[in-house]
C-alpha positions as CSV (number, residue, x, y, z in Angstrom):
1,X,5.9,49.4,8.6
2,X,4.3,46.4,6.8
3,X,3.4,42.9,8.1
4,X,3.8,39.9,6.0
5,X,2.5,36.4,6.8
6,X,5.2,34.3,5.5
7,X,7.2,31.1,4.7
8,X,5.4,27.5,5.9
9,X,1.8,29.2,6.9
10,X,1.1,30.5,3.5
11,X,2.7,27.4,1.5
12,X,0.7,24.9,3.7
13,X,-2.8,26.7,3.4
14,X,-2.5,26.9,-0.5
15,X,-1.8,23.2,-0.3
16,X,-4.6,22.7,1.7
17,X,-2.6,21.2,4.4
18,X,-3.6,22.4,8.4
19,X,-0.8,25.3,9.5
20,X,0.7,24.9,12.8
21,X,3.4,27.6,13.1
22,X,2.9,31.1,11.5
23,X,5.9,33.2,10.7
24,X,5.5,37.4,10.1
25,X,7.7,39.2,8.0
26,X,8.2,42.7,8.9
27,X,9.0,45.6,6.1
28,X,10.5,49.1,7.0
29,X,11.3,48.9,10.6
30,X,14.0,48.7,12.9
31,X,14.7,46.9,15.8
32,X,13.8,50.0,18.5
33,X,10.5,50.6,16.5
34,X,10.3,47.1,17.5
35,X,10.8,47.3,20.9
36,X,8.7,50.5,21.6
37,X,5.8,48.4,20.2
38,X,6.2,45.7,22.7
39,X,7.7,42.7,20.6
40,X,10.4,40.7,22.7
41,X,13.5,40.6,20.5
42,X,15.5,37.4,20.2
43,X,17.3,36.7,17.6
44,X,21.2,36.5,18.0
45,X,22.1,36.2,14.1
46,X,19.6,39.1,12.8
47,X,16.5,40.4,14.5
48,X,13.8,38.0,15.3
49,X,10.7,39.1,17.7
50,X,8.0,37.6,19.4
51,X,4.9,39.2,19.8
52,X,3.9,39.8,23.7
53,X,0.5,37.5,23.2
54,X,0.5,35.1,20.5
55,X,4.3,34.2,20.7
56,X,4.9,34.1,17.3
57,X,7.5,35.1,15.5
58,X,8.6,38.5,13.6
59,X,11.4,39.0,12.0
60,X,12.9,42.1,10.2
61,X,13.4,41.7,6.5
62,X,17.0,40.9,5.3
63,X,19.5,40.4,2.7
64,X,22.5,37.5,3.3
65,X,25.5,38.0,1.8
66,X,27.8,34.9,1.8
67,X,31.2,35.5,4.0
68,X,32.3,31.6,4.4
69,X,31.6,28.1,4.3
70,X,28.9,26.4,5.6
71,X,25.4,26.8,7.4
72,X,26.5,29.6,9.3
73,X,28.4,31.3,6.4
74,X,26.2,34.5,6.0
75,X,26.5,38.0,7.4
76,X,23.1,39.9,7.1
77,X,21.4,43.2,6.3
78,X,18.2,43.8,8.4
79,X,18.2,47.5,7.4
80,X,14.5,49.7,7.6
81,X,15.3,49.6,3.5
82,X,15.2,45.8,2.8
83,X,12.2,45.3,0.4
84,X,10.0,42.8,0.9
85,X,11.3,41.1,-2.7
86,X,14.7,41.1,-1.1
87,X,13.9,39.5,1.6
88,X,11.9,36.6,-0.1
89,X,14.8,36.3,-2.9
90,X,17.3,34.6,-0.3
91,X,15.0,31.9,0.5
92,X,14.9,28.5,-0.7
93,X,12.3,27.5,-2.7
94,X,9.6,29.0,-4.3
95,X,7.0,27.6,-2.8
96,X,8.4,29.0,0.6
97,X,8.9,32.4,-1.1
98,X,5.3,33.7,-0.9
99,X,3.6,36.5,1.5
100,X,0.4,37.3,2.6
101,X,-0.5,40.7,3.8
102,X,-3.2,41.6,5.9
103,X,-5.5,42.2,3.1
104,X,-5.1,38.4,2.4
105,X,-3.1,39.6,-1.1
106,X,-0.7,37.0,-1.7
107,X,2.9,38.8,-3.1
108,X,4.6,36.1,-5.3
109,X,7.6,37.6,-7.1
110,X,8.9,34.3,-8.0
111,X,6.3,32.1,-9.3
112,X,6.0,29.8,-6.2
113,X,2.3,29.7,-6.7
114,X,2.2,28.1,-10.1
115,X,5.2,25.7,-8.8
116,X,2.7,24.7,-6.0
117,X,0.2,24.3,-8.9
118,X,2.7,21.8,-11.1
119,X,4.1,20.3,-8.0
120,X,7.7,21.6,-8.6
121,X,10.0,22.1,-5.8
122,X,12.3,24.8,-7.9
123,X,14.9,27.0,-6.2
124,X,14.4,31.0,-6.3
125,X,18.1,32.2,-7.2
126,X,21.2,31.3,-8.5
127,X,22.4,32.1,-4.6
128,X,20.5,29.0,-3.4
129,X,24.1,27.0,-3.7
130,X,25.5,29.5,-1.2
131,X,24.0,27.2,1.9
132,X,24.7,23.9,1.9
133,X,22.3,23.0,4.1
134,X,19.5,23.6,1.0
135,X,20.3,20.0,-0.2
136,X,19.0,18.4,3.0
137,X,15.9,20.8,2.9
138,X,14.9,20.4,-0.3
139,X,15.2,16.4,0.1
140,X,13.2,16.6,3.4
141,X,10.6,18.8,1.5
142,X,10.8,16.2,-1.5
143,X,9.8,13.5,1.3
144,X,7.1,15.6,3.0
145,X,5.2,16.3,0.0
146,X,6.2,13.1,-1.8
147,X,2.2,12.0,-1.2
148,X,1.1,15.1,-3.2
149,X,3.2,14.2,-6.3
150,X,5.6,16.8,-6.0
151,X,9.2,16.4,-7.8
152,X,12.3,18.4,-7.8
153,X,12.7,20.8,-10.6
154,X,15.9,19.8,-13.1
155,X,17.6,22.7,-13.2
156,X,17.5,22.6,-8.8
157,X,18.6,19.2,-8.9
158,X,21.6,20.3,-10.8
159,X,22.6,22.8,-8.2
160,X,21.9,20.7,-5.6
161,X,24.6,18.1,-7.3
162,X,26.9,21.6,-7.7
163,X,26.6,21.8,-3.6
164,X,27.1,17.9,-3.1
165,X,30.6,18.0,-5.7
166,X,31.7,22.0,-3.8
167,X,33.3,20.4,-0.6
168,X,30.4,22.4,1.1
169,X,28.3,19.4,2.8
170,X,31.1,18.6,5.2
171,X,30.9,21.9,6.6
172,X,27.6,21.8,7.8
173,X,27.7,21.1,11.5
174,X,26.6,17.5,13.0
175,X,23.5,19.2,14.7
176,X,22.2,20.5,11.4
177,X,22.5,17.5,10.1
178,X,21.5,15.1,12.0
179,X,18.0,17.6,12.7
180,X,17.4,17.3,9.1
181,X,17.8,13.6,9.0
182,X,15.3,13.5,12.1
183,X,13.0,15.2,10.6
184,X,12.7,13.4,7.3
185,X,12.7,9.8,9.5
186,X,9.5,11.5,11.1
187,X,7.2,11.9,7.5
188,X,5.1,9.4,5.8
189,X,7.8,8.7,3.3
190,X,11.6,8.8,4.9
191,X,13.4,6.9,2.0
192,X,12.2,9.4,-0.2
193,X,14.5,11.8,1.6
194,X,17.7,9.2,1.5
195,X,16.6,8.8,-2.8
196,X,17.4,12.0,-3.4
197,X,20.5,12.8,-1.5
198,X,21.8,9.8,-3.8
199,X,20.3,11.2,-6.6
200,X,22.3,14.3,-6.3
201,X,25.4,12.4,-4.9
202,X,25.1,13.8,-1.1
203,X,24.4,10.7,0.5
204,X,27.8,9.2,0.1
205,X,28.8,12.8,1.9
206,X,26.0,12.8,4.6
207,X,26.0,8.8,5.1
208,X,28.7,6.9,3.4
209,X,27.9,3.7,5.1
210,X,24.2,3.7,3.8
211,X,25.5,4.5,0.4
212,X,27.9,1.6,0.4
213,X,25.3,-1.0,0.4
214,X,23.7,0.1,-3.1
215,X,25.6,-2.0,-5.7
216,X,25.8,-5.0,-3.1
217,X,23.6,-8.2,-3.9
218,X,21.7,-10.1,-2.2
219,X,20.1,-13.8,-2.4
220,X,18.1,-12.9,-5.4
221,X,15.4,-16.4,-3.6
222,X,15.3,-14.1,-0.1
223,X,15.6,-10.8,-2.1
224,X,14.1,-10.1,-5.4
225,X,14.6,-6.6,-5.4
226,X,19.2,-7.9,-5.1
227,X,20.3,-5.1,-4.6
228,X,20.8,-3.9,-0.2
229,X,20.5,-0.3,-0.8
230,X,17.2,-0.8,-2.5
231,X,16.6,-3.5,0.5
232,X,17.5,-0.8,3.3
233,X,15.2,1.8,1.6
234,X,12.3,-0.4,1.0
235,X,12.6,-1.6,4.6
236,X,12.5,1.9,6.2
237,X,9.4,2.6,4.1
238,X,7.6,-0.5,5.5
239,X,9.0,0.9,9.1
240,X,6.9,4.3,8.7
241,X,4.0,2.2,7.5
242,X,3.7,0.3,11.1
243,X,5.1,2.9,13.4
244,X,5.3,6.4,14.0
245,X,8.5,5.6,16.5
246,X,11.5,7.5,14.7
247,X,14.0,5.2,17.0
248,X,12.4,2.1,14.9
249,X,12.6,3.3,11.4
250,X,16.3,4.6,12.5
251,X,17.2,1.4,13.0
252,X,15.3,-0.4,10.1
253,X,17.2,2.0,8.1
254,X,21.0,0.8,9.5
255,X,20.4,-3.0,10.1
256,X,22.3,-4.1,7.5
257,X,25.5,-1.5,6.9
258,X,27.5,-4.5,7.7
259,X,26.5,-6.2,3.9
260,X,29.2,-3.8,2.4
261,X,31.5,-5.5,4.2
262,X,31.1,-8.7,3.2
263,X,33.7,-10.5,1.0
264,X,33.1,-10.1,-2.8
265,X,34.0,-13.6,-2.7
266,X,31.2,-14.6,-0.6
267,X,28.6,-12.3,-2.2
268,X,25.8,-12.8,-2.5
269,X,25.9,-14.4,0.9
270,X,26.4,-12.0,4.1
271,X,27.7,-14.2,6.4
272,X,27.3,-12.4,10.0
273,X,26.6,-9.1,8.6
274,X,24.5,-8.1,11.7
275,X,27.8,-7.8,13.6
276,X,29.8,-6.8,11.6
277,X,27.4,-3.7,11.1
278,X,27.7,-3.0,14.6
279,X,30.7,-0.7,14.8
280,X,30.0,0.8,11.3
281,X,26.6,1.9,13.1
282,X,28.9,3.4,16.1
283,X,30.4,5.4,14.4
284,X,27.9,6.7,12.2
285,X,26.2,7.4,15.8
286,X,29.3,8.9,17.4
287,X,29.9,11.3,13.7
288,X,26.2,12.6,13.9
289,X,25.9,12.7,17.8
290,X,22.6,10.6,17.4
291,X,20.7,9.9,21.1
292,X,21.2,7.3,22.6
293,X,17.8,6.2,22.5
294,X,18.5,5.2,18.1
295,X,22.0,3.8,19.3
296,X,20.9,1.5,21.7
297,X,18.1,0.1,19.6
298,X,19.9,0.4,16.1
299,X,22.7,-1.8,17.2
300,X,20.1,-4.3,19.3
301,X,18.4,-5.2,15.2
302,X,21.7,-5.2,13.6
303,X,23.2,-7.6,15.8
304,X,19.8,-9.8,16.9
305,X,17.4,-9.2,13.6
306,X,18.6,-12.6,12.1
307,X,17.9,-14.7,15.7
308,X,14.7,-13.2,15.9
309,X,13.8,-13.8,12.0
310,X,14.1,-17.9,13.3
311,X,12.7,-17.4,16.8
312,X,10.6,-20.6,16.5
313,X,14.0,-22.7,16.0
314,X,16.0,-20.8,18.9
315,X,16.3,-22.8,22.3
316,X,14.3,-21.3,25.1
317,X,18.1,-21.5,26.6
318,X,19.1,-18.7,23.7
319,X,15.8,-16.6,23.4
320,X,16.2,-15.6,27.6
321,X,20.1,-14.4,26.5
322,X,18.1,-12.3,24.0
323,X,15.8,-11.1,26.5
324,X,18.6,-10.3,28.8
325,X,21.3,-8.8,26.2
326,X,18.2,-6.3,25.0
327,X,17.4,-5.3,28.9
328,X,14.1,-6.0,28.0
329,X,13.1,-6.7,32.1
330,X,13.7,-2.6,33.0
331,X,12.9,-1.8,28.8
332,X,10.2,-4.6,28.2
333,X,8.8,-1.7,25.3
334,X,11.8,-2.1,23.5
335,X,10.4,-5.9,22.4
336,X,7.7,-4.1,20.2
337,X,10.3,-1.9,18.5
338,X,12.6,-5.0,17.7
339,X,9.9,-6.7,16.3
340,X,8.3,-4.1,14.7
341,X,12.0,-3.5,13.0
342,X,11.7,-6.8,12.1
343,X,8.5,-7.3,10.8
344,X,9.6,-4.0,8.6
345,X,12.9,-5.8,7.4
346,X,10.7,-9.0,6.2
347,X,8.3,-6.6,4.6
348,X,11.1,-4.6,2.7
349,X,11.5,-7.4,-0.4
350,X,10.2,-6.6,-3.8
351,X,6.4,-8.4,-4.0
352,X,6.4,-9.1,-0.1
353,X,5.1,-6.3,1.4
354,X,2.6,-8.2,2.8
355,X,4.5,-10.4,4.3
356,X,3.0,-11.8,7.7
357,X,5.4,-12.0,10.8
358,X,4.1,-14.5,13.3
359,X,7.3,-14.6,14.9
360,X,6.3,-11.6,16.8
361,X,3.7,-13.0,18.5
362,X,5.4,-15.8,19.4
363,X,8.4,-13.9,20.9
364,X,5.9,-12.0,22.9
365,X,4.3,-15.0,24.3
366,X,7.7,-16.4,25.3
367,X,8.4,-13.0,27.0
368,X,5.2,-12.9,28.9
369,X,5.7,-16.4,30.0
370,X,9.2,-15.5,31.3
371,X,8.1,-12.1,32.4
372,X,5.4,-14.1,35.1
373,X,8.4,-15.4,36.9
374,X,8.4,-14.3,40.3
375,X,11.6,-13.6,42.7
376,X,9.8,-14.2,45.7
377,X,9.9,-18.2,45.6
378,X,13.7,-18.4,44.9
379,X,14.6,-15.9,47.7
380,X,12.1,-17.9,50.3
381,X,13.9,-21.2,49.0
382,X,17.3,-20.3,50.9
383,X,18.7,-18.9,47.4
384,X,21.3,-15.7,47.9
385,X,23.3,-13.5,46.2
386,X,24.7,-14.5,42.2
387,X,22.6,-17.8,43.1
388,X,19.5,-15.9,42.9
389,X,20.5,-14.6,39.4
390,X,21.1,-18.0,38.2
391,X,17.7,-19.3,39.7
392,X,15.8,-16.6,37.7
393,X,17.5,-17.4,34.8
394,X,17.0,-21.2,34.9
395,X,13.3,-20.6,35.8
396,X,12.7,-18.3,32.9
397,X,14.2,-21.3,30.4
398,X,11.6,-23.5,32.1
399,X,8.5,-21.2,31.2
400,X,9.6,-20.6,27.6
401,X,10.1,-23.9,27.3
402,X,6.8,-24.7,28.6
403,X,5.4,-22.3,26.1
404,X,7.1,-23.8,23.3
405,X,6.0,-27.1,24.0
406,X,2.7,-25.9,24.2
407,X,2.9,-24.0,20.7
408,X,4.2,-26.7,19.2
409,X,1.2,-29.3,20.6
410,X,-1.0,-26.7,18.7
411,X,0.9,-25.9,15.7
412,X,0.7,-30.1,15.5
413,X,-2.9,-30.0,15.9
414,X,-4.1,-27.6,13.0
415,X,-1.7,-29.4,10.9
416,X,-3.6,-32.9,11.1
């Protein structure tokens, strides 16, 4: 028996990069020798232990052997024979294809040390098109190491695009999927991910309604960069530059699916796109069994992103509907995540990255001012019932008002 460090651990610490999750790979042994030694087994697909102490992971070596479509489309071979090559030869990409014994020898059979040296992400075999579910990997790894300068090897590219054109991607499961997708919207650099599903023709598999908007214009005097896929990728960027919140870069991803629906007529003009987006983001929602939690906000900036981009022309009348269509009195954090989607969606033009957004300031003064409003005096003036409601409402309009007037006194005074 021989005991492999493997996978993420080893590619992470030759990268320099801090290793949060060790795998073992375990050569010549079977399950029972397994068990005699104390390792929990609990794999369902092919034997997977964890050690009685530390937790981790150890799995037998294997071979796959494709048997249908999909993910899940594998039957495996976890025999004492399996080789440690063998077992490293079904994975991915090189760079996740190196062991580490307990000597601190590194075993690198497929050259994924001098990939990590040229910054290549390059798949090990010609079998890597038998799991469909390599395209999203290898786009998520593309993303995650996008900061070190790595790129995607040609020839991988190419098979990737074989997957994309097979029929395979739509048999991958909406879980798998929609993990993937999670993951990537949690780096540094989530549009990276969405480039390169386009780039090998996946996207308009994985998300056909994102990959509609690229070929749509835009105002080229709101937009330089014209074109709304560009838009929608440059906005998510600007997203995972202000916030770490995965529901808000979601969102600044979908806000403006309903731009391929405008008329070619109209174009370059988007006349109520926000809405119109809103049951195109449904169903996205409903086909990838997002949480609630990205719904819920997702469809809030589609349908309120362009109110909000003129909240110092709204009536205080409109700006309380806001507050009370977005539930902001039981969700008041959900405020910072509109604006913050916002703020990301102003940000996301060609040359105005730096774009300030005092319009979120000013929404949260009008908030706080409504948000002091107490219940207490309407109830002790005789007010009952739907009345009460009403009261609350009315009073609310009062203190933004108030609040406007007052920020419009001192806007006023810096201007003279």
């Amino acid at each position: 028996m021989k005991i492999y460090l493997v996978g993420g651990a080893v590619r992470d610490s030759l990268l320099g990069l801090s290793v949060k999750d060790k795998d073992y790979l375990v050569v010549g042994a079977t399950p029972e020798e397994m068990l005699a030694l104390g390792y929990k087994q609990v794999g369902k697909d092919f034997p997977v232990f964890l050690h009685s102490k530390t937790q981790e992971e150890y799995a037998l070596a294997r071979t796959e052997r494709k048997t249908g479509s999909g993910y899940g489309g594998f039957s495996c071979d976890a025999g004492k024979g399996v080789t440690l090559e063998q077992d490293l030869q079904r994975r991915d990409l090189t760079i996740n294809a190196i062991a580490r014994d307990a000597e601190g020898k590194l075993h690198d059979p497929y050259g994924g040390v001098d990939d990590i040296a040229q910054k290549t992400l390059r798949h090990v075999s010609p079998a890597f098109v038998e799991d469909p579910l390599r395209v999203l990997r290898v786009a998520r790894f593309a993303a995650r190491f996008h900061h070190l300068g790595f790129k995607i090897a040609d020839e991988t590219l190419a098979l990737m695009r074989d997957i994309s054109h097979s029929g395979e991607l739509q048999a991958l499961t909406a879980e798998r999927v929609w993990l993937e997708i999670d993951k990537s919207l949690g780096g540094d650099d989530p549009q990276v991910f969405f480039e390169v599903l386009r780039q090998c023709d996946a996207l308009k598999i994985i998300l056909p309604e994102l990959d509609a908007l690229f070929g749509v214009p835009q105002p080229p005097q709101w937009h330089p960069e014209i074109d709304t896929g560009i838009h929608s990728l440059m906005v998510v960027q600007q997203a995972a530059l202000l916030t770490r919140d995965k529901a808000v870069r979601f969102a600044a991803l979908v806000h403006d699916l309903g731009k391929a629906l405008s008329p070619v007529a109209h174009l370059p003009k988007h006349h109520g796109h926000g809405q119109k987006g809103l049951p195109l983001i449904t169903a996205l929602c409903d086909r990838l069994r997002i949480p609630n939690e990205y719904r819920e906000l997702a469809l809030l900036v589609s349908d309120q992103h362009q109110n909000l981009h003129q909240a110092f022309l709204l009536k205080p009348e409109t700006l309380v509907k806001i507050f009370d269509k977005a539930d902001l009195w039981r969700k008041p954090a959900r405020l910072t995540q509109l604006i913050l989607a916002c703020k990301a969606d102003i940000r996301g033009r060609t040359g105005l990255e730096q774009q300030a957004y005092p319009q979120g300031d000013y929404l949260e003064a009008c908030f706080a001012a409504a948000l002091e409003v107490a219940v207490g005096p309407i109830i002790a003036a005789g007010f009952k019932g739907a009345d009460i409601k009403w009261q609350l409402h009315l009073h609310r309009v009062k203190a933004v008002a108030s609040l406007k007037a007052e920020t419009v006194e001192l806007t006023a005074a810096k201007d003279d």
